[in-house]
C-alpha atoms as an extended CHARMM CRD file, in Angstrom:
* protein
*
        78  EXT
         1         1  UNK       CA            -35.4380000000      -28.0220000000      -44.6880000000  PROA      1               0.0000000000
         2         2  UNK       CA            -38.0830000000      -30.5330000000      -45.6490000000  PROA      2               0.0000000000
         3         3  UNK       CA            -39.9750000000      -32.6200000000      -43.2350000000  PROA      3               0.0000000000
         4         4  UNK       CA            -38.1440000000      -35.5210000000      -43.9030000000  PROA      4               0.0000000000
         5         5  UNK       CA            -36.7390000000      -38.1660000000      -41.9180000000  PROA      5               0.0000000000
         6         6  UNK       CA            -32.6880000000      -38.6370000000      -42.8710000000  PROA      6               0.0000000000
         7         7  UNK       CA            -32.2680000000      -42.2610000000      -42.4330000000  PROA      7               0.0000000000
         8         8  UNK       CA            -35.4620000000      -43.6760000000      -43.5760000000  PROA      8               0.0000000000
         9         9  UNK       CA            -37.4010000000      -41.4330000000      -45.9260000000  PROA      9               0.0000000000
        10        10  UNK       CA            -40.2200000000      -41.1020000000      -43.9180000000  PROA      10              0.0000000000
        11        11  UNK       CA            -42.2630000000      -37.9920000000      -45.2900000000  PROA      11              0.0000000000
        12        12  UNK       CA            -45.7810000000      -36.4930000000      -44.7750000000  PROA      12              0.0000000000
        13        13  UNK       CA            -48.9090000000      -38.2290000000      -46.1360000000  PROA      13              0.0000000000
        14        14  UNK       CA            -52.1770000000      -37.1580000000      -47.2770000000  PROA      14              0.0000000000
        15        15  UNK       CA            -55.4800000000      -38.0590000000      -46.2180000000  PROA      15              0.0000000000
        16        16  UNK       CA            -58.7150000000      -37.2590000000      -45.6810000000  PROA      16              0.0000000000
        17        17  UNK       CA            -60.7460000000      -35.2680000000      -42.5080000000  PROA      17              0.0000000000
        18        18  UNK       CA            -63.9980000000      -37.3220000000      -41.9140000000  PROA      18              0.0000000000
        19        19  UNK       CA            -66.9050000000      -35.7050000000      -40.2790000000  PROA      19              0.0000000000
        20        20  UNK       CA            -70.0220000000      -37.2560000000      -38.4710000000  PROA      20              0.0000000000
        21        21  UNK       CA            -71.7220000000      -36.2860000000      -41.9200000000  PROA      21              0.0000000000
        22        22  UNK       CA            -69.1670000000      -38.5710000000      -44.3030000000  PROA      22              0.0000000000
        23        23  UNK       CA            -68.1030000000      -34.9020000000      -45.6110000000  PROA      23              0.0000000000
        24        24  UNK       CA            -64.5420000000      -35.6270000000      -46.7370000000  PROA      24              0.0000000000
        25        25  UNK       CA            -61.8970000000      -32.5200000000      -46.6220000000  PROA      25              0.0000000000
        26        26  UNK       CA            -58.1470000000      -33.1580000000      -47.5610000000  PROA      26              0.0000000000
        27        27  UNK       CA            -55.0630000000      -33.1030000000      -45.1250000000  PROA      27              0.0000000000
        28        28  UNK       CA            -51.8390000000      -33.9170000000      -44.1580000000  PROA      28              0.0000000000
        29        29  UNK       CA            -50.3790000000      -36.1320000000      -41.8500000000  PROA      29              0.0000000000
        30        30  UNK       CA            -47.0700000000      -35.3870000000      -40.7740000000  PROA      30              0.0000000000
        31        31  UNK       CA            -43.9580000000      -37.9810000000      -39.9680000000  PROA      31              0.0000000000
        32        32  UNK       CA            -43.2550000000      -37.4450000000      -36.1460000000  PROA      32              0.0000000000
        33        33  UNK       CA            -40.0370000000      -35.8740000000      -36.5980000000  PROA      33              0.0000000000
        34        34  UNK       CA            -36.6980000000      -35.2100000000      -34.0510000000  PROA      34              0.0000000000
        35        35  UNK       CA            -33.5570000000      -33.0900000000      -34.0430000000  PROA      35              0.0000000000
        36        36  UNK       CA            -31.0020000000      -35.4550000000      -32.3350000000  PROA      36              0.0000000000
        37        37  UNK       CA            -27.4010000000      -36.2000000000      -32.0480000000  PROA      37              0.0000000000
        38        38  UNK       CA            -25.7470000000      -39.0260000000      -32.5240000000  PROA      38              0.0000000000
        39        39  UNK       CA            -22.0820000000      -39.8760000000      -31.3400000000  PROA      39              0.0000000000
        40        40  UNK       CA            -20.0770000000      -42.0850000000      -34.0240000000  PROA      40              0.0000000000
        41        41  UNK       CA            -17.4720000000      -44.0840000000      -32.2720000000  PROA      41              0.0000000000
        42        42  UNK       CA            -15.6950000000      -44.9750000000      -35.4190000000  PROA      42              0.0000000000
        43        43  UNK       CA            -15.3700000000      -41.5980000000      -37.1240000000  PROA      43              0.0000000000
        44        44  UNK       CA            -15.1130000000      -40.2190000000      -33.3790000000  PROA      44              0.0000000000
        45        45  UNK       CA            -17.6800000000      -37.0910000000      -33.8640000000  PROA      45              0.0000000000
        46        46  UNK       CA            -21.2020000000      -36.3540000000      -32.8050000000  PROA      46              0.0000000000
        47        47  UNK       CA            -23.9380000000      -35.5760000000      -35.9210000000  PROA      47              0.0000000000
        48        48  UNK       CA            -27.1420000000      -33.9840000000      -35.4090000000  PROA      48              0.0000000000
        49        49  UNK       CA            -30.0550000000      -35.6650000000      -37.7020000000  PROA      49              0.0000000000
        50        50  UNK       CA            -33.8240000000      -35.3480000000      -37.5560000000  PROA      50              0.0000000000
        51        51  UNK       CA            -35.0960000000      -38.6310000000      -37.9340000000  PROA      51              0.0000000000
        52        52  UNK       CA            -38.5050000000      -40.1810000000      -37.2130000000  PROA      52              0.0000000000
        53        53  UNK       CA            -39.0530000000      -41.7010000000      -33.2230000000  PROA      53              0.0000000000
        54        54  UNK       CA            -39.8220000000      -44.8550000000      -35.2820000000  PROA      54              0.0000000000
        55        55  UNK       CA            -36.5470000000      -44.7080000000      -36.2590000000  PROA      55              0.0000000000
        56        56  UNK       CA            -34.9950000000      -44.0870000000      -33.0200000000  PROA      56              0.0000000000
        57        57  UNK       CA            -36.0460000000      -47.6510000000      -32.2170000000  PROA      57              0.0000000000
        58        58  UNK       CA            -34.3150000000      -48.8880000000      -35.2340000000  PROA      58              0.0000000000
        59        59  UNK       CA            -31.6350000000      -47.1680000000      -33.9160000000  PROA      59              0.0000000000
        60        60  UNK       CA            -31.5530000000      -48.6560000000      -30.5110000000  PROA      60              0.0000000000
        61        61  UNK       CA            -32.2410000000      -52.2200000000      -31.8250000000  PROA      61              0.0000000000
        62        62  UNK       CA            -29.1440000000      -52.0300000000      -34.0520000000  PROA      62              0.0000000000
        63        63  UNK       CA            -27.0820000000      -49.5560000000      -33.5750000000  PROA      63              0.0000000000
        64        64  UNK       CA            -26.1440000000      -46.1400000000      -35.4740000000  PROA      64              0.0000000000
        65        65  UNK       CA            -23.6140000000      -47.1760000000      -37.9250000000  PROA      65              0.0000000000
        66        66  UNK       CA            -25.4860000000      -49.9990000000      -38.7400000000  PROA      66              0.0000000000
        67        67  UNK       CA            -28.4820000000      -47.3890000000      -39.6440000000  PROA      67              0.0000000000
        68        68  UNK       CA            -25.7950000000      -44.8590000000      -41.1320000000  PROA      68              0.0000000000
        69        69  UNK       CA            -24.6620000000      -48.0770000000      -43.5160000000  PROA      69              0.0000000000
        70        70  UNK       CA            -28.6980000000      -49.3310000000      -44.3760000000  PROA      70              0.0000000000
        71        71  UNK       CA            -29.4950000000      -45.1170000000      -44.8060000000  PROA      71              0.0000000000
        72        72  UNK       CA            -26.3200000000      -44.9770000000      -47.1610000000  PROA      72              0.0000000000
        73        73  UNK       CA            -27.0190000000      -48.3210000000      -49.4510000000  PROA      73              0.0000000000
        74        74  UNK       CA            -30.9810000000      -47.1400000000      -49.9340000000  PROA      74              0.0000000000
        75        75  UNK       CA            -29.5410000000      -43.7360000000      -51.3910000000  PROA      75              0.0000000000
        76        76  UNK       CA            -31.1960000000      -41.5850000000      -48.4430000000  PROA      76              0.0000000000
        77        77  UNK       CA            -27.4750000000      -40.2480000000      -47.3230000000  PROA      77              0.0000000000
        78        78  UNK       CA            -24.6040000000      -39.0910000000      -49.8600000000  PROA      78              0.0000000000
């Protein structure tokens, strides 16, 4: 699987390595990506998503089916 985050998108970037010279050499930065599981009270099962630790606070702040519904009306989850 891709190194995607599930509810928000979140993907690798590309940028540039900088030396002391100005030489410029191209890489990637990576989303900070988790494997963790979730418990849905209202469909009464645990899922397991990798999602971004930004997202975790997103989470936190308002809740996993409120994430689940914003993932779901952005297109990010079928």
């Amino acid at each position: 699987m891709s190194r995607v985050c599930e509810l928000t998108g979140k993907k690798a970037m590309v940028g540039n390595n900088v030396s002391h010279a100005m030489n410029k050499t191209k890489r990637k930065f990576d989303a900070n990506l988790i494997k963790k599981r979730f418990y849905i009270p209202e469909e009464d099962k645990w899922v397991t998503l990798k999602v971004a630790t930004s997202t975790l606070k997103t989470i936190n702040k308002i809740g996993i089916s409120a994430a689940l519904k914003q993932a779901k009306a952005k297109g990010f989850i079928k």
